[in-house]
C-alpha positions in Angstrom: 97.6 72.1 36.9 97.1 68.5 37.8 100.4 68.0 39.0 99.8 71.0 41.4 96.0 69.0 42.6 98.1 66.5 43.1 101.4 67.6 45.2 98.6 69.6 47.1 96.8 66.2 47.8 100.1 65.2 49.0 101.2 67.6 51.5 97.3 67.6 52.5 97.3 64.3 53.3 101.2 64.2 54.3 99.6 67.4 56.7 96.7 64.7 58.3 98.9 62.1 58.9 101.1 64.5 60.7 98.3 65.6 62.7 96.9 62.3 63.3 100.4 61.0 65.1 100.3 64.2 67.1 97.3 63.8 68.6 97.9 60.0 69.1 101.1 60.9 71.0 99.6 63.5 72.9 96.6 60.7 74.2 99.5 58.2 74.6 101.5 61.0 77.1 98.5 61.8 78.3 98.2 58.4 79.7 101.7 57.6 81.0 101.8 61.1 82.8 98.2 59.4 84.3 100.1 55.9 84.9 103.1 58.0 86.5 101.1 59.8 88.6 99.0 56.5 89.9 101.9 54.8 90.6 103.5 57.6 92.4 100.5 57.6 94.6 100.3 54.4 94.9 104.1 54.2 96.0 103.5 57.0 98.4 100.2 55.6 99.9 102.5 52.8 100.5 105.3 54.9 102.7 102.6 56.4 104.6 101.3 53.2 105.4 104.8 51.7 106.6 105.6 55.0 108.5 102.4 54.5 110.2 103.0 51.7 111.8 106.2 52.3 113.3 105.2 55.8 115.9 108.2 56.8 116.3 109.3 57.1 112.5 106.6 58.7 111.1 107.3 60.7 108.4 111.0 58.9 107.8 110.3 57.1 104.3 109.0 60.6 103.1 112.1 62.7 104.6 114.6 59.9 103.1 113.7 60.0 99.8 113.5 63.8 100.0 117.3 63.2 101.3 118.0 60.8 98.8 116.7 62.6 95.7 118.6 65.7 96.7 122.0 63.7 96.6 121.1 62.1 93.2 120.5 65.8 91.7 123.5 67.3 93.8 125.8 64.5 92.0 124.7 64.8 88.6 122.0 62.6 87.8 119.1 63.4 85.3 115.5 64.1 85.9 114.3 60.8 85.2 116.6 58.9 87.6 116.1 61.4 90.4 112.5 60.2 90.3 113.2 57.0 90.1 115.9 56.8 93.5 112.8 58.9 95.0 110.6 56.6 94.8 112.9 53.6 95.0 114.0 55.2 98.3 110.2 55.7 99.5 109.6 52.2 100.3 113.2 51.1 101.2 111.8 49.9 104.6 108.8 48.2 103.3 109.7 45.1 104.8 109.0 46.5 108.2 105.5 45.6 107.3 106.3 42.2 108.5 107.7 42.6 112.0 105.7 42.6 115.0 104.7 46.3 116.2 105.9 44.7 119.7 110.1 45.1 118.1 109.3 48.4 116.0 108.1 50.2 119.2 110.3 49.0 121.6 111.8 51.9 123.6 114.2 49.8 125.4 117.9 47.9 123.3 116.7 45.3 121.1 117.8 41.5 122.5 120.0 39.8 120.4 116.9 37.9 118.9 114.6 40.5 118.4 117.6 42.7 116.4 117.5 39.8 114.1 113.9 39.6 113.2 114.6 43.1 112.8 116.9 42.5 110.2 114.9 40.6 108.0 112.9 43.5 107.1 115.6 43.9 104.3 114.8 40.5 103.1 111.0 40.7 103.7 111.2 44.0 101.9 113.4 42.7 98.4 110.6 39.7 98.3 107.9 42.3 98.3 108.9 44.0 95.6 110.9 41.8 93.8 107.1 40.9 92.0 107.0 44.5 90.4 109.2 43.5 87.2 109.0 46.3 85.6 110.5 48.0 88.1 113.5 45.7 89.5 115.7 48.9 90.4 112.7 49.3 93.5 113.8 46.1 95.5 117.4 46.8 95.2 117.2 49.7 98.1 115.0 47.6 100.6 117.3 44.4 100.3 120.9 46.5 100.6 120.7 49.9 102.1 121.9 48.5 105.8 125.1 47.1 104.0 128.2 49.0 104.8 131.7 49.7 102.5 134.0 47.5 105.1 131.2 44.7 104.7 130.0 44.4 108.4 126.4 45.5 107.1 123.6 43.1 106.4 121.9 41.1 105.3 124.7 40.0 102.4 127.6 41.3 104.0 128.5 42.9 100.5 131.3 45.8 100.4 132.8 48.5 98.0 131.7 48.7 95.2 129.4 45.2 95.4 126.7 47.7 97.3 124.7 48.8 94.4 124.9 52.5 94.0 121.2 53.5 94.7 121.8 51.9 98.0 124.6 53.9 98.9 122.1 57.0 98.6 119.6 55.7 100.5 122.0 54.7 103.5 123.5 58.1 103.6 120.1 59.2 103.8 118.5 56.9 105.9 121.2 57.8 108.4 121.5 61.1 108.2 117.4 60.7 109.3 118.3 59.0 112.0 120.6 61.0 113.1 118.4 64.2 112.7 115.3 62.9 114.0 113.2 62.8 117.2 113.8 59.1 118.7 111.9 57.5 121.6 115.7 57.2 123.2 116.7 61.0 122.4 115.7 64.5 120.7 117.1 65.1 117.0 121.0 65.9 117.4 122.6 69.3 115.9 123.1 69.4 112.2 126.6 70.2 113.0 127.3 66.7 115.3 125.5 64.7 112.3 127.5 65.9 110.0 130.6 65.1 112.0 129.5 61.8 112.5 128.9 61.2 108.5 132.3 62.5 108.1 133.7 59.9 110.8 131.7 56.9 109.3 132.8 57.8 105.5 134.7 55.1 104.3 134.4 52.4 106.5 130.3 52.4 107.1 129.2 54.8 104.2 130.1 55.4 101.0 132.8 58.5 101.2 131.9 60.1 98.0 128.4 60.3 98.7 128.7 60.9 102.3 131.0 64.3 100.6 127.6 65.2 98.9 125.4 65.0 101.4 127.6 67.2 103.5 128.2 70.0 100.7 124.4 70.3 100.9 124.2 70.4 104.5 126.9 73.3 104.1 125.0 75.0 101.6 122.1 75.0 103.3 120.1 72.9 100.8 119.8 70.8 103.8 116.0 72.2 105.5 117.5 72.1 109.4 
C-alpha cells in the first residue's frame, strides 16, 4: 500500500513538473512570437520609411522581398529562412537613407558623380545594420545585392560564387522590380520582355540558377502580373 502512496506521489509530482515546463514554454513562445512580430514591424516600419522617401519607388522594398521570398520557397528553402531572406530583403536599400532626395528623385541620367554617391547606399546600408549582431545575415543583402557574377557590380567587385547567396535573390528580385515597375523615365515593361531580359543577363550579371527560378514562376503564374 505504501509503495502504491508512493509511486502515486511520484507520477503526481513527475505529472506537475510536466505541467509546470509546459506552461513555462508556452509563456517563453508566447514571447518570442511577441519579439518576432515587433521586430517584423519594426523591420517593415523601416521599408516604408525608405520607400517613402524615394517617390518614385514606393512600394519597391515591399514588392522585393515579396519577389525574393517567393524564389527562396520556389528553390527549396525552409520556413524559417524564407522569413529571414524576407526580411533581410526588406531593408536591402536602407542605405538610401543617406543620399540627398535631390539624386533619388532625379528624373534626368545621373552625372558620373552623383551615380557614385549613389552607390554608396550599399556601403551606407551594411554600416547601418551591421550594429544588429544578432542578425548579421540582414547587412549582407544591402552591402552586395548590386554585385554581379562577371564581377563588374559594386561596391566589392566580387563574382561567382564570392556573392553571398541571399544576395543573389535579392538582385534577381530587385531587378525583376525594376524592370516591372512604373519609373519616372518609362511605364512598367511586359512581363514577357522582363523575362527575356533576365534570361539575357543570366550568367554574366545575375546568378543563372536563380534567374531559372524566378522565371519558372513567372511561367507558372506565381508571378502576380
Amino acid at each position: 500500500c505504501i509503495v502504491v502512496i508512493i509511486t502515486v506521489l511520484v507520477l503526481i509530482g513527475l505529472l506537475a513538473s510536466y505541467i509546470a515546463v509546459k506552461i513555462k514554454n508556452r509563456v517563453l513562445i508566447n514571447k518570442q512570437n511577441k519579439l518576432k512580430l515587433f521586430m517584423q514591424q519594426v523591420i517593415r516600419a523601416f521599408a516604408k520609411t525608405i520607400d517613402g522617401k524615394d517617390k518614385y519607388t514606393n512600394g519597391h522594398s515591399l514588392r522585393v522581398a515579396e519577389y525574393a521570398a517567393l524564389i527562396a520557397k520556389e528553390a527549396g528553402y525552409g520556413p524559417e529562412q524564407v522569413d529571414e531572406i524576407y526580411n533581410i530583403a526588406l531593408l536591402h536599400d536602407i542605405g538610401k537613407i543617406s543620399i540627398p532626395d535631390a539624386i533619388l528623385n532625379k528624373t534626368e541620367r545621373l552625372t558620373e558623380e552623383e551615380f557614385a554617391q549613389m552607390k554608396k547606399h550599399t556601403i551606407n546600408g551594411y554600416e547601418i545594420l551591421s550594429e544588429i549582431s544578432i542578425f548579421p545575415q540582414i547587412a549582407l543583402g544591402a552591402r552586395y545585392h548590386h554585385e554581379k557574377i562577371n564581377g563588374t557590380g559594386y561596391p566589392s567587385g566580387l563574382k561567382g560564387e564570392e556573392i553571398p547567396e541571399i544576395a543573389k535573390i535579392i538582385a534577381v528580385a530587385d531587378t525583376f522590380d525594376a524592370m516591372y515597375s512604373t519609373r519616372p523615365y518609362r511605364k512598367k515593361l511586359s512581363i514577357e520582355y522582363v523575362a527575356g531580359e533576365l534570361e539575357r543577363v543570366a550568367g554574366e550579371q545575375l546568378d543563372k540558377k536563380i534567374v531559372d527560378v524566378m522565371i519558372g514562376l513567372i511561367r507558372s503564374g506565381k508571378i502576380q502580373t
